[in-house]
Structure formats: C-alpha cells, structure tokens
C-alpha positions in Angstrom: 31.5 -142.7 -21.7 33.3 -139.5 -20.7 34.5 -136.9 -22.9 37.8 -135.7 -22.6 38.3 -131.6 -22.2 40.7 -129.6 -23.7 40.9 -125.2 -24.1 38.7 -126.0 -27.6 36.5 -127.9 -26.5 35.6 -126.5 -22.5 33.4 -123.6 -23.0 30.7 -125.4 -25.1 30.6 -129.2 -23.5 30.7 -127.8 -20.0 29.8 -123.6 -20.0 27.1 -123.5 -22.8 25.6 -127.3 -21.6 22.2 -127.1 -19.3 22.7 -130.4 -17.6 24.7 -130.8 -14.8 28.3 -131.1 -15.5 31.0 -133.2 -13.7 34.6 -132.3 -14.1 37.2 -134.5 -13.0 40.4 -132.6 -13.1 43.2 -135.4 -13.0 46.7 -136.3 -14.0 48.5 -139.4 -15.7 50.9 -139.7 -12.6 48.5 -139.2 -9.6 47.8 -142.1 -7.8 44.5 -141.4 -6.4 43.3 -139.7 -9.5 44.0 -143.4 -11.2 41.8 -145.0 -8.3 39.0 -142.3 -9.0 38.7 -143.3 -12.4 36.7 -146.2 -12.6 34.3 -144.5 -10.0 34.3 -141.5 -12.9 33.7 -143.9 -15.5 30.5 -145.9 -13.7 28.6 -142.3 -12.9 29.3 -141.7 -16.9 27.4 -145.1 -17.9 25.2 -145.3 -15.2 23.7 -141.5 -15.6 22.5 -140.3 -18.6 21.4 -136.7 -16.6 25.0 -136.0 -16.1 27.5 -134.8 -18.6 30.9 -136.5 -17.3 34.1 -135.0 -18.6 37.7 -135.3 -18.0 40.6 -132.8 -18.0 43.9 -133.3 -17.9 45.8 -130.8 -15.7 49.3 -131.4 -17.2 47.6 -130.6 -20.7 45.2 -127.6 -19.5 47.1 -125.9 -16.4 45.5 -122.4 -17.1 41.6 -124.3 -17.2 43.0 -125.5 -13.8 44.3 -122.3 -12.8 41.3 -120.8 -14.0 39.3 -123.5 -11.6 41.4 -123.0 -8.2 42.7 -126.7 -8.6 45.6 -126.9 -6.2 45.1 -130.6 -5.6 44.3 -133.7 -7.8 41.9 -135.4 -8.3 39.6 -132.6 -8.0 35.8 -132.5 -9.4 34.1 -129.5 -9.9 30.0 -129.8 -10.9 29.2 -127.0 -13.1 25.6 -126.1 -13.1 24.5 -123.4 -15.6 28.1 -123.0 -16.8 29.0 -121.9 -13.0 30.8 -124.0 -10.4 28.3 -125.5 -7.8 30.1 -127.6 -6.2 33.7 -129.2 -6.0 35.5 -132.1 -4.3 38.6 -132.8 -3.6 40.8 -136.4 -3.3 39.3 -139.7 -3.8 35.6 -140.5 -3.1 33.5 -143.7 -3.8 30.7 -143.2 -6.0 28.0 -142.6 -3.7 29.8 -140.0 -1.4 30.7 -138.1 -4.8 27.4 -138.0 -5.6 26.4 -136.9 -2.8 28.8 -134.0 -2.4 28.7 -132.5 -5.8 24.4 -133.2 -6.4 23.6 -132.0 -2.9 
C-alpha cells in the first residue's frame, strides 16, 4: 500500500525516513500517470525496503515546483531525505527499478 503525500505530511514520510523513498508525482487526468499506477502499486506490495508514496501535483504544485517536475508521471527516489534519482514518463516495473535503485 502506498501512502498518499500532501505539504503535512512530506517532510516526515519521505525527508526524516532512512529507507529508500519512491515518489511518484502524478495527476488524475494524465494518461500515462494512470498506466504507471498499477506498476507503483506492485513495487509497494511486493517491497517491504521501499517506502512508496504518491503525490498529487494538481494538490501540491509548490512540492512539485520544489522537485523540478515539469513532466508527469515523474518518480523521484529520495535517499537520506535527498533526491537520488528520478525518472521521467512511464516505465515497467523492472526498468523503474532499475533506474531509481541503480
């Protein structure tokens, strides 16, 4: 299960967390964001060393600002409460993976 991210909430589930963080900036009317989801949903079920979160860019546009998000979907991994790695437009699980844990 992923845990959805608002401005309350971002600084301790993804700044102050020591696991690896994924954050998968999205929006309700994105099309590819809606095809990444279930991919977003199986890494949060299937890995229990991974925090998984969501944010919502229409809700949060300064997080995204904040983030360089200029495209959707967008997932940042945050390690250590810094951005380690980012990728941009859909990915299947294993090439997400890949890019964000390399």
């Amino acid at each position: 299960m992923h845990i959805e991210l608002n401005s309350e909430n971002f600084e301790a589930e993804v700044l102050g967390c020591e696991t690896p963080v994924i954050v998968d900036f999205w929006a309700e009317w994105c099309g590819p964001c809606r095809m990444m989801a279930p991919v977003i949903e199986e890494i949060a079920e299937e890995r229990s060393d991974i925090k998984v979160c969501k944010l919502n860019v229409d809700d949060e546009p300064d997080l995204a600002n904040r983030y360089n998000v200029s495209a959707i979907p967008t997932v940042i991994c945050f390690k250590g409460g810094e951005p380690a790695a980012t990728s941009i437009g859909y990915k299947s699980k294993e090439a997400l993976l890949a890019e964000l844990l390399a």
